[in-house]
BATILUM-401806 format. One record per residue: residue number from 1; y, z, x of N, C-alpha, C in turn. Coordinates in nm, 3 decimals. Atoms other than C-alpha are relative to their C-alpha. Example, Ala and Ser with C-alpha at 12.3 -4.5 7.8 and 13.67 -1.06 7.14 Angstrom:
# BATILUM-401806
num = 1; n_py = -0.119; n_pz = 0.000; n_px = 0.089; ca_py = -0.450; ca_pz = 0.780; ca_px = 1.230; c_py = 0.120; c_pz = 0.000; c_px = 0.090
num = 2; n_py = -0.119; n_pz = -0.006; n_px = -0.082; ca_py = -0.106; ca_pz = 0.714; ca_px = 1.367; c_py = 0.109; c_pz = 0.073; c_px = -0.077
# end
This chain:
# BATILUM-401806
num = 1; n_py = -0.029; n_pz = 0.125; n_px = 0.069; ca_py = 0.377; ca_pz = 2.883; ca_px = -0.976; c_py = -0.006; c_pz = 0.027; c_px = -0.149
num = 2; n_py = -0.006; n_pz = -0.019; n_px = 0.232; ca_py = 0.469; ca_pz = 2.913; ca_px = -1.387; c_py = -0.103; c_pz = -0.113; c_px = -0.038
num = 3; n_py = 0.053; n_pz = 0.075; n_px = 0.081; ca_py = 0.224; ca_pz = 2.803; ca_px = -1.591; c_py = 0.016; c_pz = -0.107; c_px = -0.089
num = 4; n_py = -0.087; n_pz = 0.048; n_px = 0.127; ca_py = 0.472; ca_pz = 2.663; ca_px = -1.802; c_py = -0.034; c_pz = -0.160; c_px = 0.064
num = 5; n_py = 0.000; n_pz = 0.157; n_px = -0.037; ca_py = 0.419; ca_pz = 2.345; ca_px = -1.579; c_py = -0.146; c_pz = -0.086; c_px = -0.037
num = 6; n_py = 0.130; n_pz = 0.066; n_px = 0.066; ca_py = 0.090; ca_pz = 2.297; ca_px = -1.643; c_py = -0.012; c_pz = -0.070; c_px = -0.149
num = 7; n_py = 0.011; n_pz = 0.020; n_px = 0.122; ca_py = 0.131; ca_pz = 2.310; ca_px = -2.014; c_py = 0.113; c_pz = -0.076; c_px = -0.062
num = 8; n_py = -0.018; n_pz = 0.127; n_px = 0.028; ca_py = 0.398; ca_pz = 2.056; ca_px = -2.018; c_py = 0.035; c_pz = -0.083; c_px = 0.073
num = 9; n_py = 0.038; n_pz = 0.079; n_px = -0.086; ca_py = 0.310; ca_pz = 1.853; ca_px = -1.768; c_py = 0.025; c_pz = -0.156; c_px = -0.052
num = 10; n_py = 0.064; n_pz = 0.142; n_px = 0.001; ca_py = 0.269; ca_pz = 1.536; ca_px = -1.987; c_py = -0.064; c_pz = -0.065; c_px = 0.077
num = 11; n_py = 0.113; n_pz = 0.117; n_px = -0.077; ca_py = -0.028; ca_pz = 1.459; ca_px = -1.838; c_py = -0.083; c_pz = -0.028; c_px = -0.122
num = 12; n_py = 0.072; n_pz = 0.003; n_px = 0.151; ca_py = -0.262; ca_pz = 1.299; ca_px = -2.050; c_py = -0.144; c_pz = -0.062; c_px = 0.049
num = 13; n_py = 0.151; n_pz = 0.022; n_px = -0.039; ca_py = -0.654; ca_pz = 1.196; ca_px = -2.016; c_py = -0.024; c_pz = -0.180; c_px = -0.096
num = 14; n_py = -0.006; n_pz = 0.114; n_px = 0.060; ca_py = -0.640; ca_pz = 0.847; ca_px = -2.071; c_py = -0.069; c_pz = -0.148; c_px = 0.080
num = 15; n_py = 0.076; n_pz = 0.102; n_px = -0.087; ca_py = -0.789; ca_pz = 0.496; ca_px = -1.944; c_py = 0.072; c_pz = -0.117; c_px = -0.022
num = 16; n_py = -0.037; n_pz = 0.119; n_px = -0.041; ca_py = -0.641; ca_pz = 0.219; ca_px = -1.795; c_py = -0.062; c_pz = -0.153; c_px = -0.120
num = 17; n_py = 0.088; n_pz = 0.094; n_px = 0.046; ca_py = -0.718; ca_pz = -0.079; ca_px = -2.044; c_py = -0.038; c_pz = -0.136; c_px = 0.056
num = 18; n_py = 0.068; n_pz = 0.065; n_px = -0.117; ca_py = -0.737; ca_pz = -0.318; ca_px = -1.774; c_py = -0.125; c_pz = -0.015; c_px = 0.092
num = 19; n_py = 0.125; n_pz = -0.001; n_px = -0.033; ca_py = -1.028; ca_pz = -0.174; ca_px = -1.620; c_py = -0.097; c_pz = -0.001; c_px = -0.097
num = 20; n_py = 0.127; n_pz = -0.001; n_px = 0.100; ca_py = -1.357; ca_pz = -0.223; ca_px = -1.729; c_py = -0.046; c_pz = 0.159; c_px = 0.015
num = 21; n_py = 0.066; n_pz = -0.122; n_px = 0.022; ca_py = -1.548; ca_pz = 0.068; ca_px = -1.853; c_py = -0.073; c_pz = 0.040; c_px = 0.095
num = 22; n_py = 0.056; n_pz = -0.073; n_px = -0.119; ca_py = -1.771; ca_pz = 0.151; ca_px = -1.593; c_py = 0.068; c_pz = 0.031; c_px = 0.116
num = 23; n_py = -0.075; n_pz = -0.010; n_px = -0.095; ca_py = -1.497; ca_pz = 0.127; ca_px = -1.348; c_py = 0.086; c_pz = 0.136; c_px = -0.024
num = 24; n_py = -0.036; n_pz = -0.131; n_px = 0.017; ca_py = -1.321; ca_pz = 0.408; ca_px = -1.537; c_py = -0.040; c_pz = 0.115; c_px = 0.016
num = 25; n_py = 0.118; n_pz = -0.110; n_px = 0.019; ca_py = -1.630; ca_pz = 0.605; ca_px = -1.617; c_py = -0.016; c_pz = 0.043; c_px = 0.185
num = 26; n_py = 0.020; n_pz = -0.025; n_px = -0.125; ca_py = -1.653; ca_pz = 0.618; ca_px = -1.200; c_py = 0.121; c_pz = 0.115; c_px = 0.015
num = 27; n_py = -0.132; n_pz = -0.021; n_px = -0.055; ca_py = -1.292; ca_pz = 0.678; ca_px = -1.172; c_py = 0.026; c_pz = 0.150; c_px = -0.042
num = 28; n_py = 0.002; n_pz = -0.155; n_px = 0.098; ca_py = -1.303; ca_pz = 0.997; ca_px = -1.430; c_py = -0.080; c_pz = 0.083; c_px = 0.094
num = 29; n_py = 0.082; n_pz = -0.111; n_px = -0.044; ca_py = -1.602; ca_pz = 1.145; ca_px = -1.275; c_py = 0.025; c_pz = 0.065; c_px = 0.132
num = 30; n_py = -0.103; n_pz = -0.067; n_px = -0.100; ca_py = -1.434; ca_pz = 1.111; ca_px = -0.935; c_py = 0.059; c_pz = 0.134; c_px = -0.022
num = 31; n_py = -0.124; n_pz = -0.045; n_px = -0.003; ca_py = -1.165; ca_pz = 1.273; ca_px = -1.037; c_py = -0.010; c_pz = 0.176; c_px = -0.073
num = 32; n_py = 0.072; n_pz = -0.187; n_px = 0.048; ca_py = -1.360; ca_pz = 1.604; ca_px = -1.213; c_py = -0.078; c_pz = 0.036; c_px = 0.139
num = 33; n_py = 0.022; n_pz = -0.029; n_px = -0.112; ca_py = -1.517; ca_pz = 1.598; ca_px = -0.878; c_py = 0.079; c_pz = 0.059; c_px = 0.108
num = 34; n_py = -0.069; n_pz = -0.058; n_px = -0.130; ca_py = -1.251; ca_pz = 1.644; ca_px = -0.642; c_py = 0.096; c_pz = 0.085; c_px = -0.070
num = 35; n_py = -0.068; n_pz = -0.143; n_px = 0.077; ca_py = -1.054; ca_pz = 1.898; ca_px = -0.904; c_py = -0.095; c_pz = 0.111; c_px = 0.030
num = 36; n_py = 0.062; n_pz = -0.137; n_px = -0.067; ca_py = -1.379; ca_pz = 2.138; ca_px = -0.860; c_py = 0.001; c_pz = 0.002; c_px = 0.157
num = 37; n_py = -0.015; n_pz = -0.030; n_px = -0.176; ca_py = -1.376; ca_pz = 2.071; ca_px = -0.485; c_py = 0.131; c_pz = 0.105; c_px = 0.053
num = 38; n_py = -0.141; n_pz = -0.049; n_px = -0.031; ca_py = -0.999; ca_pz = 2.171; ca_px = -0.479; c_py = -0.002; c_pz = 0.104; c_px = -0.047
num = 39; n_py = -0.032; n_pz = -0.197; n_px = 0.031; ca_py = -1.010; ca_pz = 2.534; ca_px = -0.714; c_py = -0.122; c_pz = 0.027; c_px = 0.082
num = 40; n_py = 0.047; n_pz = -0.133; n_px = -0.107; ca_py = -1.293; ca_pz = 2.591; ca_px = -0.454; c_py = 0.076; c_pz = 0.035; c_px = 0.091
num = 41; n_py = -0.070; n_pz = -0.016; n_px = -0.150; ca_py = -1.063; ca_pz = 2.560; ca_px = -0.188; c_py = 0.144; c_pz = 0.094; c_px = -0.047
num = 42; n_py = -0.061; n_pz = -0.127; n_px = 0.079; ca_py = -0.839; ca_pz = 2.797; ca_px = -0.452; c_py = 0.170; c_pz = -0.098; c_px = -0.014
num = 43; n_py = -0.081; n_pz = 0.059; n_px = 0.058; ca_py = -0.612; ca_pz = 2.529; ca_px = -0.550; c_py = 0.017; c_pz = -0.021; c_px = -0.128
num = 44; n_py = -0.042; n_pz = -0.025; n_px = 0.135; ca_py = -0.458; ca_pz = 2.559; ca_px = -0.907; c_py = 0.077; c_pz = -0.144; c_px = -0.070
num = 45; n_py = -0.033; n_pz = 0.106; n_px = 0.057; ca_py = -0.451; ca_pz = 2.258; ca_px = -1.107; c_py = 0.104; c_pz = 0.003; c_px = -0.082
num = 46; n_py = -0.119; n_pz = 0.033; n_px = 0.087; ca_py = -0.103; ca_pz = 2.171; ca_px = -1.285; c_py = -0.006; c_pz = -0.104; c_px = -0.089
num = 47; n_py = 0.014; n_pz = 0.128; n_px = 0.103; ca_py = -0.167; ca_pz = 1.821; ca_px = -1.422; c_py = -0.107; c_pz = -0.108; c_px = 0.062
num = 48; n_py = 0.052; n_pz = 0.104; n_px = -0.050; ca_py = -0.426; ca_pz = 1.574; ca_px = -1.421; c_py = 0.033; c_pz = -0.150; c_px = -0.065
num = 49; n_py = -0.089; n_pz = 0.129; n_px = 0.039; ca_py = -0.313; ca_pz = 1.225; ca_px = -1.486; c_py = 0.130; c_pz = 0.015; c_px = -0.068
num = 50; n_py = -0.187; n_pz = -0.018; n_px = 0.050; ca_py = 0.044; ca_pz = 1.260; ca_px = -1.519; c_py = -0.006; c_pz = -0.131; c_px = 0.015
num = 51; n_py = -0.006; n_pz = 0.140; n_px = 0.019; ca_py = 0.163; ca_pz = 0.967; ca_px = -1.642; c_py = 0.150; c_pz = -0.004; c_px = -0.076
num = 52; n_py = -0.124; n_pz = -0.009; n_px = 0.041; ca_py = 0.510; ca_pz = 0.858; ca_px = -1.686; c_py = 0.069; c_pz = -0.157; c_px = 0.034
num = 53; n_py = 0.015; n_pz = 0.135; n_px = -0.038; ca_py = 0.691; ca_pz = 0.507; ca_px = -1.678; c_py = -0.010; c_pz = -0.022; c_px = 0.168
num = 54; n_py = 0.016; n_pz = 0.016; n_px = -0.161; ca_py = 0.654; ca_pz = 0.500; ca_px = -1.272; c_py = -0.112; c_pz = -0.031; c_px = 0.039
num = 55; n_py = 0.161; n_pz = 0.012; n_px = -0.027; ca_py = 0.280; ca_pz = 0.520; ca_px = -1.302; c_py = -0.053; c_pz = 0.136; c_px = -0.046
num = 56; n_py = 0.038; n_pz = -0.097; n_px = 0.040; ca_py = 0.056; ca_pz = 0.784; ca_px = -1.276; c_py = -0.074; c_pz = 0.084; c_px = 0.118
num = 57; n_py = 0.055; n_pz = -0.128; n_px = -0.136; ca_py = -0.058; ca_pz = 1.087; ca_px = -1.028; c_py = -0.148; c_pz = 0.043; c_px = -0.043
num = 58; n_py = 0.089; n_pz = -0.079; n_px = 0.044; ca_py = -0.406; ca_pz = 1.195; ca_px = -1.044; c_py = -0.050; c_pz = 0.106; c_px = 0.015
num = 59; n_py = -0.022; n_pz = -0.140; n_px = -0.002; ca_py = -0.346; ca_pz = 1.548; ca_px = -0.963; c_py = 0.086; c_pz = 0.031; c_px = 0.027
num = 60; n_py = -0.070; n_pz = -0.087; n_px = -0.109; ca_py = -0.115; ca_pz = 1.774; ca_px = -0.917; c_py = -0.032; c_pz = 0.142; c_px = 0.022
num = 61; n_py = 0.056; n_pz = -0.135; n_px = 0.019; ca_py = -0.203; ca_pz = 2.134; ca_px = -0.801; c_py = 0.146; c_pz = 0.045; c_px = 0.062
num = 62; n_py = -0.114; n_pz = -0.130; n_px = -0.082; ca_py = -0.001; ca_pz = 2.442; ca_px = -0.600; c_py = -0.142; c_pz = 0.058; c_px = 0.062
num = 63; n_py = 0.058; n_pz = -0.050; n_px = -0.158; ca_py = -0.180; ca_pz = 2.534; ca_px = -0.245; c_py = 0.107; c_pz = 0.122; c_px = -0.039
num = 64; n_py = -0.084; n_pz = -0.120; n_px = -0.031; ca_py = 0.000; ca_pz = 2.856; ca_px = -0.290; c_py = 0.199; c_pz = -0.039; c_px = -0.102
num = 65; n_py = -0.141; n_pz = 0.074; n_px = 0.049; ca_py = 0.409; ca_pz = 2.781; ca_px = -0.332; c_py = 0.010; c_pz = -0.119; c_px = 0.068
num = 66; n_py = 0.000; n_pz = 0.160; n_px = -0.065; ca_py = 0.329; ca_pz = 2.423; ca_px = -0.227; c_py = -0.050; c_pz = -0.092; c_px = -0.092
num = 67; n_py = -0.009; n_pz = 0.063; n_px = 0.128; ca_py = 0.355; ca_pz = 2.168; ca_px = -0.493; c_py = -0.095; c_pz = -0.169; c_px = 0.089
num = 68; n_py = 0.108; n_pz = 0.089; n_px = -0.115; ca_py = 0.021; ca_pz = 1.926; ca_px = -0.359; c_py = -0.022; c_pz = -0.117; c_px = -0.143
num = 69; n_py = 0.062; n_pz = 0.140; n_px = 0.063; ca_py = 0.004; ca_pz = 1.557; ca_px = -0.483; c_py = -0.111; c_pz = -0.081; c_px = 0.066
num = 70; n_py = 0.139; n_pz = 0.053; n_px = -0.061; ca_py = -0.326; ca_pz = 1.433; ca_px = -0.468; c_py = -0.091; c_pz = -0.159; c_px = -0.070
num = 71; n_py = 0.063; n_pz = 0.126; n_px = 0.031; ca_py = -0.447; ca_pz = 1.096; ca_px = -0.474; c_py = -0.140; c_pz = -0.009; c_px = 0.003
num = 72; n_py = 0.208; n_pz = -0.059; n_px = -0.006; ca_py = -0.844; ca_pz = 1.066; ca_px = -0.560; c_py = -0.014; c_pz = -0.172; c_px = 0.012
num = 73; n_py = 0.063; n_pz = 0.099; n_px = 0.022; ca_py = -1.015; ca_pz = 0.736; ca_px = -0.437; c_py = -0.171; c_pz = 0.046; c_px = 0.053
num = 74; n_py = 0.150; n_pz = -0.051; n_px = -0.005; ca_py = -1.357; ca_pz = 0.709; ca_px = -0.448; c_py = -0.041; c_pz = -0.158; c_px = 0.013
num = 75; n_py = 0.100; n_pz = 0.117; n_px = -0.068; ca_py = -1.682; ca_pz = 0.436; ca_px = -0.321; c_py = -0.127; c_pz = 0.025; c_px = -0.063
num = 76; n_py = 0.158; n_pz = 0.013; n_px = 0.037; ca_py = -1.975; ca_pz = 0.356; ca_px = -0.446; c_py = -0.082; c_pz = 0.008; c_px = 0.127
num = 77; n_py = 0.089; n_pz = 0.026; n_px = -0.144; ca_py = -2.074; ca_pz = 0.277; ca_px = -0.090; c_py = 0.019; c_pz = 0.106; c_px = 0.107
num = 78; n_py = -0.001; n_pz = -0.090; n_px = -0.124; ca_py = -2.155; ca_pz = 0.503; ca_px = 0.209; c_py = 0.152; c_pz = 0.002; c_px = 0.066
num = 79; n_py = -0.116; n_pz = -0.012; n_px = -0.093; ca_py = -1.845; ca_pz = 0.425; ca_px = 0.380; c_py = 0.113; c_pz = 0.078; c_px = -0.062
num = 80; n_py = -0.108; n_pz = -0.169; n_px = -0.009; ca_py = -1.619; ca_pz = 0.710; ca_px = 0.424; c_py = 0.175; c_pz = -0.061; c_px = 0.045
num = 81; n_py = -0.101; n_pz = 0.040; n_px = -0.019; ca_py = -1.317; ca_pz = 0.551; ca_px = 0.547; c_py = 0.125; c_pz = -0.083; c_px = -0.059
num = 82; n_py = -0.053; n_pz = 0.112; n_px = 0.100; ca_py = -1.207; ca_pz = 0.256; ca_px = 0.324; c_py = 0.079; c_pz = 0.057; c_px = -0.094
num = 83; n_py = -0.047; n_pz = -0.094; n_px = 0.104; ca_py = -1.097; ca_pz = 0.474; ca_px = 0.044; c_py = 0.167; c_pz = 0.053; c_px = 0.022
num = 84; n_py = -0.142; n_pz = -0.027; n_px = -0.022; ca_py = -0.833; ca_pz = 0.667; ca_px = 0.230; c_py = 0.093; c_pz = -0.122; c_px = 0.076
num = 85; n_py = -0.062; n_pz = 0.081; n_px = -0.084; ca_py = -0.726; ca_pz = 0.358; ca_px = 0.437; c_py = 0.063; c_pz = -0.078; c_px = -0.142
num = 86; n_py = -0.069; n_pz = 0.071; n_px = 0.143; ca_py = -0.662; ca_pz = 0.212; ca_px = 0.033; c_py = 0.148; c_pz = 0.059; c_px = -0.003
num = 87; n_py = -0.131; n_pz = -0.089; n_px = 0.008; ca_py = -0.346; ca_pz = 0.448; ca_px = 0.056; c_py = 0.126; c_pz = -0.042; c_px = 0.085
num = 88; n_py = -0.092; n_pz = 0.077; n_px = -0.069; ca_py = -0.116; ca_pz = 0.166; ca_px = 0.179; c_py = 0.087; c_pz = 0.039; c_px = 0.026
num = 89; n_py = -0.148; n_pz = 0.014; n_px = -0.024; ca_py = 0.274; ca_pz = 0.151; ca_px = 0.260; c_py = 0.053; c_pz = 0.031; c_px = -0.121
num = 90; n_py = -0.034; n_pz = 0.034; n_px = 0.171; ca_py = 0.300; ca_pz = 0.023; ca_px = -0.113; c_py = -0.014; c_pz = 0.169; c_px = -0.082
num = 91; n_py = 0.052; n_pz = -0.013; n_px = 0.138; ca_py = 0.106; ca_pz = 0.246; ca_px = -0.289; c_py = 0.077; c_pz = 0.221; c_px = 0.068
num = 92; n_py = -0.074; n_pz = -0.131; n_px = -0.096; ca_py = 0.287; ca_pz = 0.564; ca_px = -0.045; c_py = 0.082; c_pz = 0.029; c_px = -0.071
num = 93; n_py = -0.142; n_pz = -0.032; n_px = 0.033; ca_py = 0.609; ca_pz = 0.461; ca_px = -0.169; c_py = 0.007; c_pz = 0.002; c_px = -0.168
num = 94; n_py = 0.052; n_pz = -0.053; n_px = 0.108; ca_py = 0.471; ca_pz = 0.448; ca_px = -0.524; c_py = 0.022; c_pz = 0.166; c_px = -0.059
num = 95; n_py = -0.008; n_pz = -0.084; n_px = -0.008; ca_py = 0.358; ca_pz = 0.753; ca_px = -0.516; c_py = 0.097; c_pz = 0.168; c_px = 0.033
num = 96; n_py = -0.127; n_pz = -0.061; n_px = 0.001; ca_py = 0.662; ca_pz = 0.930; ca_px = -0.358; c_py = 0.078; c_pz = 0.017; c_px = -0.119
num = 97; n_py = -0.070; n_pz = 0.002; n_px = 0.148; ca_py = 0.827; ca_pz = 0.826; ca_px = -0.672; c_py = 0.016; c_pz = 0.081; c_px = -0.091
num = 98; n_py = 0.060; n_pz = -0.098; n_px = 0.153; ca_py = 0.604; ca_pz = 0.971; ca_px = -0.934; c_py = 0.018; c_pz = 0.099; c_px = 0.048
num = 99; n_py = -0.006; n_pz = -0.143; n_px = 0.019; ca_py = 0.640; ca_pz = 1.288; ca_px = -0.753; c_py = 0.138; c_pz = 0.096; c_px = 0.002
num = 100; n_py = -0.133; n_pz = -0.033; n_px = -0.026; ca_py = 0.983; ca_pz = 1.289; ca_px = -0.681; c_py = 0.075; c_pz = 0.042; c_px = -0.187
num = 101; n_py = -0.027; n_pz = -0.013; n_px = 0.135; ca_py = 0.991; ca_pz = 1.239; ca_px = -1.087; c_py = -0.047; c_pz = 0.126; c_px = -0.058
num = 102; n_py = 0.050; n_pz = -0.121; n_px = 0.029; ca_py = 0.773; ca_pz = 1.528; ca_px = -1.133; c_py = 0.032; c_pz = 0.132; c_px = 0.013
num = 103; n_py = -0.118; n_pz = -0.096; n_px = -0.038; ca_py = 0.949; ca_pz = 1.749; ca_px = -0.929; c_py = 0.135; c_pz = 0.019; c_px = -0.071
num = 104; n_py = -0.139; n_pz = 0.039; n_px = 0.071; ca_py = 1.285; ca_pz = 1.641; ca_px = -1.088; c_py = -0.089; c_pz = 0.066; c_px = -0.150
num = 105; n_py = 0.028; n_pz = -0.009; n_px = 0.110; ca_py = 1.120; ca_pz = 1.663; ca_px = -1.484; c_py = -0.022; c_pz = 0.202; c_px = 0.021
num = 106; n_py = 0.041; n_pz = -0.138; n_px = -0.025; ca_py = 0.981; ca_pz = 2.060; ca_px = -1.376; c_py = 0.073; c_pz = 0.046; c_px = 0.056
num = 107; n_py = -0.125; n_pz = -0.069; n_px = -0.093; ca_py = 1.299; ca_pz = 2.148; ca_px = -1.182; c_py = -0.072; c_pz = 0.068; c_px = 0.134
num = 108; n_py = 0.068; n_pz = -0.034; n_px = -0.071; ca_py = 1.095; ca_pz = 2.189; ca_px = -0.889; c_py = 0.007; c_pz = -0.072; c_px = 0.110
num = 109; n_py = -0.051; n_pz = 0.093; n_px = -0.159; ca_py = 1.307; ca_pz = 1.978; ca_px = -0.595; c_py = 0.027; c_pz = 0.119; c_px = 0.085
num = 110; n_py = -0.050; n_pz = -0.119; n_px = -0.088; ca_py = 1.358; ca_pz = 2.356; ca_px = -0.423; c_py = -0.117; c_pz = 0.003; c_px = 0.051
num = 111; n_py = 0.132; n_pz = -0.023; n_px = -0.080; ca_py = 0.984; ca_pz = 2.394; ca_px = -0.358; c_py = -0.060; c_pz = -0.084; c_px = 0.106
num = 112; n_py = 0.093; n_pz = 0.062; n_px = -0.132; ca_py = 0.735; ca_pz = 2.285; ca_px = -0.029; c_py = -0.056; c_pz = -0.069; c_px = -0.137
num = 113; n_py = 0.094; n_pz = 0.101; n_px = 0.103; ca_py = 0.550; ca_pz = 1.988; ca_px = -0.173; c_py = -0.075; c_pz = -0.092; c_px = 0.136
num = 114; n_py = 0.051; n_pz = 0.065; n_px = -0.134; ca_py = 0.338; ca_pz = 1.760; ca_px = 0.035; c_py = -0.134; c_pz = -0.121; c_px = -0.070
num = 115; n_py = 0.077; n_pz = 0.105; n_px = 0.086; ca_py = 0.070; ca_pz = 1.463; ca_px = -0.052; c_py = -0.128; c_pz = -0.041; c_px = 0.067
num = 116; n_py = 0.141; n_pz = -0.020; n_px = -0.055; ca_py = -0.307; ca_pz = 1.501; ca_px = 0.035; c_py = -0.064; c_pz = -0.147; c_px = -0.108
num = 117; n_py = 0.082; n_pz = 0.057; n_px = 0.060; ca_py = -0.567; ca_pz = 1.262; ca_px = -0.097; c_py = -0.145; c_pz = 0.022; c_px = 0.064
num = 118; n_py = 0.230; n_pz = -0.034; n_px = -0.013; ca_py = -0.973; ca_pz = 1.310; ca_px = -0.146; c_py = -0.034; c_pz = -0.130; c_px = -0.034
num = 119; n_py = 0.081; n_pz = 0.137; n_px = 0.035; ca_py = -1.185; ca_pz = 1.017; ca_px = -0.108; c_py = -0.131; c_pz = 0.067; c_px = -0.023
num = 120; n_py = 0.115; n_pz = -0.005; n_px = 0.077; ca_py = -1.541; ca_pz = 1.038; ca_px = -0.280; c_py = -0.101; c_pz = -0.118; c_px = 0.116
num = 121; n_py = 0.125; n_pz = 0.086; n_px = 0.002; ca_py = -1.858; ca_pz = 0.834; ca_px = -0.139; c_py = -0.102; c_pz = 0.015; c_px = -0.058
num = 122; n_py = 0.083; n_pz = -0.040; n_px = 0.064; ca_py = -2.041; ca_pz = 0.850; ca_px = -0.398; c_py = -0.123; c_pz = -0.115; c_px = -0.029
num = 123; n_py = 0.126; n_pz = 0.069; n_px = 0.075; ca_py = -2.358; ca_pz = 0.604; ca_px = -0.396; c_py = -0.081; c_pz = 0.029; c_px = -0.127
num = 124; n_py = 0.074; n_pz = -0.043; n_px = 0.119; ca_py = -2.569; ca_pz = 0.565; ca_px = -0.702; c_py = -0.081; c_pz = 0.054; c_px = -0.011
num = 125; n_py = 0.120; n_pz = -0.048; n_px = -0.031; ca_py = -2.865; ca_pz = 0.714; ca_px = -0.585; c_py = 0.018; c_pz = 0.149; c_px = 0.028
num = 126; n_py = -0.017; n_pz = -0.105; n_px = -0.010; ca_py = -2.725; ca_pz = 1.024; ca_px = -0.517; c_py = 0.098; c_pz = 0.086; c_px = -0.114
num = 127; n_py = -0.153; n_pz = -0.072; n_px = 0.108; ca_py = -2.572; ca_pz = 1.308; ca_px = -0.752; c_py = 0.076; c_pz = 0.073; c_px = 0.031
num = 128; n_py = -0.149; n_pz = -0.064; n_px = 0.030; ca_py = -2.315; ca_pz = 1.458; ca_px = -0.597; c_py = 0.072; c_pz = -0.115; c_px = 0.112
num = 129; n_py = -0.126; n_pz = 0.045; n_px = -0.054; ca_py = -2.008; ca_pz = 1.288; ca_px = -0.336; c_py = -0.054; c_pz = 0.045; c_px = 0.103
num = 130; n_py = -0.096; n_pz = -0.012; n_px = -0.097; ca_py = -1.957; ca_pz = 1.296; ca_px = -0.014; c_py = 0.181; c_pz = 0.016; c_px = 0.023
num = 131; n_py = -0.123; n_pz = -0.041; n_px = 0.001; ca_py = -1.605; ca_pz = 1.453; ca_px = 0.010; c_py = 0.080; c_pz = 0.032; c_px = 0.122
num = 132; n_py = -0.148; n_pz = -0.070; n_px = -0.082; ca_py = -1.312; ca_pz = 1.434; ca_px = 0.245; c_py = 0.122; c_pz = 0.027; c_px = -0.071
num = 133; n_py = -0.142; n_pz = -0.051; n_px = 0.061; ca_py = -0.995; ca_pz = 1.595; ca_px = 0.229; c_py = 0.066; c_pz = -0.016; c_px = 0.130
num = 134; n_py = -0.111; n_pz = -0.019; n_px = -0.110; ca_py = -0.693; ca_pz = 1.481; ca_px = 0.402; c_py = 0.128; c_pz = 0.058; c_px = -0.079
num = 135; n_py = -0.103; n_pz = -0.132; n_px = 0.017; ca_py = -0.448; ca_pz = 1.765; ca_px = 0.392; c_py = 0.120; c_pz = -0.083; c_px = 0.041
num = 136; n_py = -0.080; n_pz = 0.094; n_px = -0.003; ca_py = -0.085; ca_pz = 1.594; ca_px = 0.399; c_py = -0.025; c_pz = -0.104; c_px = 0.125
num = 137; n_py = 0.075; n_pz = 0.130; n_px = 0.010; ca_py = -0.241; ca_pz = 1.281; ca_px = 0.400; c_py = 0.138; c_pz = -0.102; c_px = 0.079
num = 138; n_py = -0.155; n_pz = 0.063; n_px = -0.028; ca_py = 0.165; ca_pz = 1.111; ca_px = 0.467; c_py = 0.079; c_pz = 0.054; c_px = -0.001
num = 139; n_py = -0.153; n_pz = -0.059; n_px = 0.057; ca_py = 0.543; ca_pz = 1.205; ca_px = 0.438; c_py = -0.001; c_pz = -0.104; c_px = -0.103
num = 140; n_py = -0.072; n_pz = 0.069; n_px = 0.045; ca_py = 0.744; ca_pz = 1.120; ca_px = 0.202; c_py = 0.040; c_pz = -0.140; c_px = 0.020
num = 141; n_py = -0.052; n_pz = 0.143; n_px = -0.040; ca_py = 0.866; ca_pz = 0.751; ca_px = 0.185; c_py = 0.101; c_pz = 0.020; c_px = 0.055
num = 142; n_py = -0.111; n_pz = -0.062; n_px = -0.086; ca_py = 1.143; ca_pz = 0.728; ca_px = 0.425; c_py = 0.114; c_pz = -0.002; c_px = -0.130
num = 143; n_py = -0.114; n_pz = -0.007; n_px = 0.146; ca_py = 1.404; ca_pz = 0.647; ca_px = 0.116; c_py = 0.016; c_pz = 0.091; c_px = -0.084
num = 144; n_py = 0.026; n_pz = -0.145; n_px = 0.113; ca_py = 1.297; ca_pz = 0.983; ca_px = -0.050; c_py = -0.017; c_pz = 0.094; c_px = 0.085
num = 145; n_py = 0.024; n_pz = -0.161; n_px = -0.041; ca_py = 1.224; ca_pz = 1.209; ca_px = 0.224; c_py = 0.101; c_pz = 0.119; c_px = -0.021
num = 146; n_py = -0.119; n_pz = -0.082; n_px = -0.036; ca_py = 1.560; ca_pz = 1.377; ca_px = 0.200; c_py = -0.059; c_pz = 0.116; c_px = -0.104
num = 147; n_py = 0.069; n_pz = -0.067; n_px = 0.120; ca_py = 1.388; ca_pz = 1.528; ca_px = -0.146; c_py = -0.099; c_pz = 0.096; c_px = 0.023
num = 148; n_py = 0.100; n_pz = -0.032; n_px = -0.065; ca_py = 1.103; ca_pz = 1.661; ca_px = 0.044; c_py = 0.033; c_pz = 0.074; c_px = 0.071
# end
């Protein structure tokens, strides 16, 4: 995978001004959380918050020559499930989008790509996560799979 994507990625490290601050401050730490989870698992970060008018991705890495979009939700509360079940219809075909854009912007519609998401349970009482990983998490939206 060229580096070159990483370094212009336009991703950018930025905060929603809608949310409140502590809601971010969660959302960030998430999201440095399940990036070291992922280069343990020897995944190579490309961009974190890519952000472009479509929205915004909060990772993208390369599993090898496999171009991996990764959605990070995270819980304050024990429950393990809720998180990835957040990863609606909507927010699928969303997502498809931004990566279909990403791909397109990096000339990178020839490569395997695929769309995992890590949920977090991270109570307050504890300092590190509970971490799952679902490995392609969905397909493509049907209106975009052809891209895929």
């Amino acid at each position: 995978m060229d580096d070159s994507i990483a370094k212009s990625s336009g991703a950018t490290i930025g905060a929603s001004p809608a949310k409140p601050w502590w809601r971010r401050w969660f959302g960030n730490r998430s999201e440095h959380a399940a990036e070291r989870f992922l280069k343990r698992l020897g995944y190579k970060i490309l961009a974190r918050n890519y952000v472009c008018s479509l929205g915004e991705l909060d990772l993208v890495a390369a599993d090898g020559d496999c171009v991996v979009f990764i959605e990070v939700r995270s819980t304050e509360k024990e429950e393990r499930d809720g998180p990835a079940e957040s990863v609606d219809s909507a927010k699928q075909l969303r997502l498809t989008k931004l990566a279909l854009h990403f791909l397109r912007r990096h000339n990178l519609l020839g490569r395997p790509a695929r769309f995992d998401v890590v949920t977090l349970s991270w109570p307050s009482e504890r300092s590190a996560p509970t971490i799952d990983h679902y490995r392609s998490a969905f397909k493509a939206s049907a209106a975009l799979e052809g891209f895929f």
